[in-house]
C-alpha positions as CSV (number, residue, x, y, z in Angstrom):
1,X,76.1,99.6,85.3
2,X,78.0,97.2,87.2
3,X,81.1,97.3,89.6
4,X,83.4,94.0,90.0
5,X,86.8,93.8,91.9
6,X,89.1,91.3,91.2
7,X,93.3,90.7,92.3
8,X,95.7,92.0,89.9
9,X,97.1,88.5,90.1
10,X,93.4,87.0,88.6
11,X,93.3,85.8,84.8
12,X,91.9,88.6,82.7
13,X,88.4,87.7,81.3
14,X,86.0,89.2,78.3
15,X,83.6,90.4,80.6
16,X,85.3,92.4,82.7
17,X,84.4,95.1,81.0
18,X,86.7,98.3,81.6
19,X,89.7,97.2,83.7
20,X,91.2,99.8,86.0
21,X,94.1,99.2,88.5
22,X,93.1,102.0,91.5
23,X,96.3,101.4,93.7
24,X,99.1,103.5,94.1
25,X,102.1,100.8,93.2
26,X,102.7,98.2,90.7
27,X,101.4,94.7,92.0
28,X,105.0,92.8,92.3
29,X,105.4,90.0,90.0
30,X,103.4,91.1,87.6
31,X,104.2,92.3,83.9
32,X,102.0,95.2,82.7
33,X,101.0,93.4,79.5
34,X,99.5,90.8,81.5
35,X,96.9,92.8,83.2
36,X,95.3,94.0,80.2
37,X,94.5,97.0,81.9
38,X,92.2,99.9,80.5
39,X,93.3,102.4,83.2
40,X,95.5,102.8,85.6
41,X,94.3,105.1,88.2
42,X,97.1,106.0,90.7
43,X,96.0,109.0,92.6
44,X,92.7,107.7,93.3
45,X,94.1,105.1,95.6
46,X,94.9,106.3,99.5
47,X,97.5,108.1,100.3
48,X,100.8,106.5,101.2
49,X,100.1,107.9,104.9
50,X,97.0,106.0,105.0
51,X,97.9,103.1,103.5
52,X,100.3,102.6,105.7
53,X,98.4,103.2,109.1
54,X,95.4,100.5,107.3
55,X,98.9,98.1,106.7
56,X,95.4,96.0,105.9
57,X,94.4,95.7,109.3
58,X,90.9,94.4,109.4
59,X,90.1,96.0,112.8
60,X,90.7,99.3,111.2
61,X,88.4,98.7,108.4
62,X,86.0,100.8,109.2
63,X,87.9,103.9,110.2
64,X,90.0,103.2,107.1
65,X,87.0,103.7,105.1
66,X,85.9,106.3,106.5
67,X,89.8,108.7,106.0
68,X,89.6,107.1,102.8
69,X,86.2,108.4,102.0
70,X,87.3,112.1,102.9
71,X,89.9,112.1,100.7
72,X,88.2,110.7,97.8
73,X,85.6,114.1,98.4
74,X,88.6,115.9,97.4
75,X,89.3,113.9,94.4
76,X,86.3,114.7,92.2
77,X,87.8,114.8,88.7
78,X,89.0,111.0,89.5
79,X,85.7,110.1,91.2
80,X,83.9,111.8,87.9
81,X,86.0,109.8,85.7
82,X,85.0,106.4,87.2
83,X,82.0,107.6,87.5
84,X,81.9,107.8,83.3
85,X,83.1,104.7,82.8
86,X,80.4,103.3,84.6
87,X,78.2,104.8,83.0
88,X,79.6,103.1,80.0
89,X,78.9,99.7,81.2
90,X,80.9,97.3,83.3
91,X,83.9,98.5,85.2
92,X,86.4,96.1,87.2
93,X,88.2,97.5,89.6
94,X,91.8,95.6,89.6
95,X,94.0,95.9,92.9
96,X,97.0,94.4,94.4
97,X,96.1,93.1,98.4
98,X,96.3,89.7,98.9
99,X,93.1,90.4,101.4
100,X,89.8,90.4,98.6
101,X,87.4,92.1,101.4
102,X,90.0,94.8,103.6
103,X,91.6,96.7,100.5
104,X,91.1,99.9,99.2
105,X,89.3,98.9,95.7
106,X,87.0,97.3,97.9
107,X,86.1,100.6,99.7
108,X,86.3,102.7,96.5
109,X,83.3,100.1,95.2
110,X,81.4,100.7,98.5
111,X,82.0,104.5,98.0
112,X,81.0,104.8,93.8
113,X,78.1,102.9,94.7
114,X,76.7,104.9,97.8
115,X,77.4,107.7,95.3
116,X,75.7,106.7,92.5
117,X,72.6,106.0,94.5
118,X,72.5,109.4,95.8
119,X,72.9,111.0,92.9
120,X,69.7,109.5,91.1
């Protein structure tokens, strides 16, 4: 059970595994058949208010995560449904920010994973 993140804009590979775009918007430029994508998991990314505030700000990483954390606890059915893929095998987790450590598939990996190790 594996999670991988990797830029919308990023050649599709075999292992990937499951591919699942987790951001709220269309990455411009980019035709839908070219992402190969499994999944694509809009409501599961932050809301518009909070991505906006982030603007990918690395100073406001951590508090990012943290808002963005809360409202993923309200999004259980979304969070369950990753949670199944994974579960499945690997899972990449595709997203759109030009910034590969200060996004929000970054902080959805850091929150599945705390998750999964509490839950075992």
């Amino acid at each position: 059970m594996s999670i991988e993140l990797k830029r919308a804009y990023d050649d599709p590979e075999k292992n990937d595994g499951l591919r699942v775009l987790v951001d709220r918007v269309w990455p411009r430029g980019i035709k839908k058949e070219d992402t190969r994508l499994d999944d694509w998991m809009k409501d599961i990314a932050p809301s518009d208010e909070l991505r906006k505030w982030f603007g990918h700000d690395p100073e406001k990483w951590p508090e990012f995560c943290e808002k963005y954390f809360r409202e993923l606890d309200d999004r259980e059915d979304l969070v369950e449904k990753i949670a199944g893929y994974m579960k499945k095998g690997r899972v990449t987790l595709i997203f759109g920010a030009a910034d590969r450590e200060h996004n929000n598939a970054a902080a959805l990996k850091q929150y599945l994973l705390e998750r999964v190790s509490h839950s075992r």
